[in-house]
C-alpha positions in Angstrom: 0.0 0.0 0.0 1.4 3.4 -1.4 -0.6 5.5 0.0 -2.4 6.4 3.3 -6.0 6.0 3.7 -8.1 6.5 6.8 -8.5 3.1 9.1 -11.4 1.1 7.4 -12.7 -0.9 10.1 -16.0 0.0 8.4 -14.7 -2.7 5.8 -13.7 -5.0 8.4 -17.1 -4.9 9.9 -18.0 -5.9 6.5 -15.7 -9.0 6.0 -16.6 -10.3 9.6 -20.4 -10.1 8.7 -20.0 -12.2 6.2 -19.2 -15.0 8.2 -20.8 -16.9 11.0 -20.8 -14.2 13.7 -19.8 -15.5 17.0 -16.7 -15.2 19.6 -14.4 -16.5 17.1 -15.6 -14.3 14.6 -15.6 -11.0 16.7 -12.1 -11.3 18.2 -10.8 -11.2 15.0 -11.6 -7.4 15.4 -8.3 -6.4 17.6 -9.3 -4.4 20.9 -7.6 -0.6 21.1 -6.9 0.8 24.7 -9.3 3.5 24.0 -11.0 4.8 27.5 -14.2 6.6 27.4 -16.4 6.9 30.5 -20.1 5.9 30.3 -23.2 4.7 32.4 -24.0 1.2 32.6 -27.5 -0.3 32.6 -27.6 -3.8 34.5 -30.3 -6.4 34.4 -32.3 -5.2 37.4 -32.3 -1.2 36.3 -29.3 -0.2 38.4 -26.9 2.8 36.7 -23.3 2.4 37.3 -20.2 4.5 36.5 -18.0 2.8 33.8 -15.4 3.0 31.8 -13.7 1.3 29.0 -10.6 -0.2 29.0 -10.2 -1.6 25.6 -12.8 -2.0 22.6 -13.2 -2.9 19.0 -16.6 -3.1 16.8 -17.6 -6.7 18.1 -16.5 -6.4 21.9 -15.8 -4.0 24.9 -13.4 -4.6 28.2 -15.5 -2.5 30.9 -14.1 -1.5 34.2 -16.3 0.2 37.2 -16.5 -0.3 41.0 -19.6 -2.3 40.8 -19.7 -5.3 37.8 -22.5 -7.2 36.3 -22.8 -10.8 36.2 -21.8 -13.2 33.9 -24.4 -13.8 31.1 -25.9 -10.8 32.2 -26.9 -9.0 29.0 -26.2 -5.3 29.8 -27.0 -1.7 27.7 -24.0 0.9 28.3 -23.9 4.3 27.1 -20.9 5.9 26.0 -19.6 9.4 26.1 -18.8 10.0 22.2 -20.0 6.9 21.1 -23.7 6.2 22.3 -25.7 3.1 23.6 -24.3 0.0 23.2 -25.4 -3.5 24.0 -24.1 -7.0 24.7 -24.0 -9.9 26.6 -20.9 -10.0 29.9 -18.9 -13.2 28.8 -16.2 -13.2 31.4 -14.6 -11.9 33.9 -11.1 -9.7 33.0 -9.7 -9.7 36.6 -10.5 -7.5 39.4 -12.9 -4.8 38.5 -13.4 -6.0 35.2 -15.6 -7.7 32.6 -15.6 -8.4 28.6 -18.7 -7.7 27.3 -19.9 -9.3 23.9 -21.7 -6.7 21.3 -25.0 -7.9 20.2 -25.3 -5.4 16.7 -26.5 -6.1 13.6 -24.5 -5.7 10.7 -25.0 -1.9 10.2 -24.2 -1.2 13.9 -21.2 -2.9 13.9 -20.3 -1.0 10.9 -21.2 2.6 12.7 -19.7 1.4 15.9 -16.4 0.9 13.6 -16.6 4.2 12.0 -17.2 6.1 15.6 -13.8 3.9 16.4 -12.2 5.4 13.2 -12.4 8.9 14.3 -11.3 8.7 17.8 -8.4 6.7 16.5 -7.2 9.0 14.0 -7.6 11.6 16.2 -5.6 10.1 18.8 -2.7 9.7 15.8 -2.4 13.5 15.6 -4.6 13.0 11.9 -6.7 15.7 11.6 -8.8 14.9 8.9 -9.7 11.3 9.3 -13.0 10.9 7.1 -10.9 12.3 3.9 -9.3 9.8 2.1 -5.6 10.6 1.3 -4.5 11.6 -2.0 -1.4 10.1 -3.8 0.2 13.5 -3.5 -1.3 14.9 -0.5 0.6 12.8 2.1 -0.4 11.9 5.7 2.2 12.8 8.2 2.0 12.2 12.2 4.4 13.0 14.6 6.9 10.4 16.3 8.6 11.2 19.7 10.7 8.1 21.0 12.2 7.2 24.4 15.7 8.7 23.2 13.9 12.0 22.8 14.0 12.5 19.4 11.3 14.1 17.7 10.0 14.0 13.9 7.7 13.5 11.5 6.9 10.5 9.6 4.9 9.8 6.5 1.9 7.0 7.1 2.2 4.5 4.5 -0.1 2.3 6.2 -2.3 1.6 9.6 -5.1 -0.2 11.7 -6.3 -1.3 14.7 -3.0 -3.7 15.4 -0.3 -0.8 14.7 1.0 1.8 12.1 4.1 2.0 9.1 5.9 4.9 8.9 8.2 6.1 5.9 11.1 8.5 6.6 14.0 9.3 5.6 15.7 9.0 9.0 17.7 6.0 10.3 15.3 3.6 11.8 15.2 2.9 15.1 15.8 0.0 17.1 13.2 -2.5 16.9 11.6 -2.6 20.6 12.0 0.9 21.1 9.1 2.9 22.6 7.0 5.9 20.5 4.0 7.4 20.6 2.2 8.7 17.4 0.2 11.8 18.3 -1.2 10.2 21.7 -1.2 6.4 20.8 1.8 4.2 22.3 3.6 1.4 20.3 7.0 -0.4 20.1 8.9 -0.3 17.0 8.3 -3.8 15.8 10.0 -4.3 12.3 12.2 -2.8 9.5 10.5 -2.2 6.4 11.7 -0.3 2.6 12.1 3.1 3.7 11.1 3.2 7.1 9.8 0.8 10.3 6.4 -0.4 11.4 4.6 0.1 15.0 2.2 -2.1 17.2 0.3 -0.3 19.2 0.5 -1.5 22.6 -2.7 -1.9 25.3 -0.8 0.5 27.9 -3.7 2.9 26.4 -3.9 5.8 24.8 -2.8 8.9 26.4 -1.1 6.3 29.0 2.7 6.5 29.2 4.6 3.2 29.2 6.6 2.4 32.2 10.0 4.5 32.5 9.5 5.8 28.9 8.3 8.5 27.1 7.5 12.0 29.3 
């Protein structure tokens, strides 16, 4: 891919439609560490403070002080986003659960277009619902645990990370960066520049002993 569009987890929404929907199915949708705050409606009517730890178009990682039950099949409004709803298949550790999303095909597709924006947004991209021209170039910002600063040209990104094109040496694979407020690791070399995975310390979350 030559050129940068905007992340079409619209498309992916698509593809996983097409098949037999079920946990298999949805988890090929990778979670991002975004966190949004939101209300939570349980079985018996009760409102509860929540938040989101991770999310993609088929599934949601909630945290809050006060969890539903397992099986429960919850609605949960969220700040930027809107009502959801799902089943709570498991329990994520202390304070948490994984809630499975019960959309139809379109939701899915709206909930992975709400997802596009707040991801591009996140990557410093500032105009996420314009595709990118061949000559009009998509460039984010890259500051690394050395401290050095620039800009690189997206060649390509997603859910699972981001490739970057620059005339700079690359750095070492490992290393820590954050694109615009997104953390990753450098994961791999490619032609003319390096590749990222986004990590699940979350957005706007510094790594341990890394970036400032």
């Amino acid at each position: 891919m030559n050129t940068a569009s905007k992340v079409d987890l619209a498309a992916a929404a698509r593809r996983l439609t097409a098949a037999q929907v079920g946990l298999r199915e949805r988890r090929r949708f990778r979670r991002m560490p975004i966190e949004v705050s939101g209300r939570l409606l349980d079985p018996f009517g009760r409102e509860l403070d929540c938040r989101t730890a991770d999310i993609s178009p088929g599934d949601v990682r909630i945290a809050a002080t006060q969890l539903p039950n397992i099986g429960d099949r919850v609605v949960i409004y969220l700040e930027g986003i809107g009502r959801v709803s799902g089943k709570v298949a498991r329990s994520c550790g202390e304070g948490e659960v994984a809630v499975i999303f019960d959309f139809s095909a379109h939701k899915r597709e709206k909930m992975a277009e709400q997802l596009t924006l707040l991801i591009n947004r996140n990557l410093g991209i500032e105009e996420p619902v314009r595709p990118i021209l061949r000559d009009g170039a998509q460039h984010v910002r890259l500051e690394f645990e050395t401290g050095e600063a620039y800009e690189g040209e997206v060649v390509d990104f997603s859910l699972a990370g981001i490739s970057i094109k620059s005339k700079r040496p690359p750095p070492l694979i490992g290393m820590w960066v954050r694109v615009g407020n997104v953390y990753g690791r450098v994961a791999r070399i490619i032609e003319g520049g390096f590749a990222i995975d986004f990590q699940t310390c979350g957005i706007q979350t510094p790594p341990p002993e890394s970036i400032d």
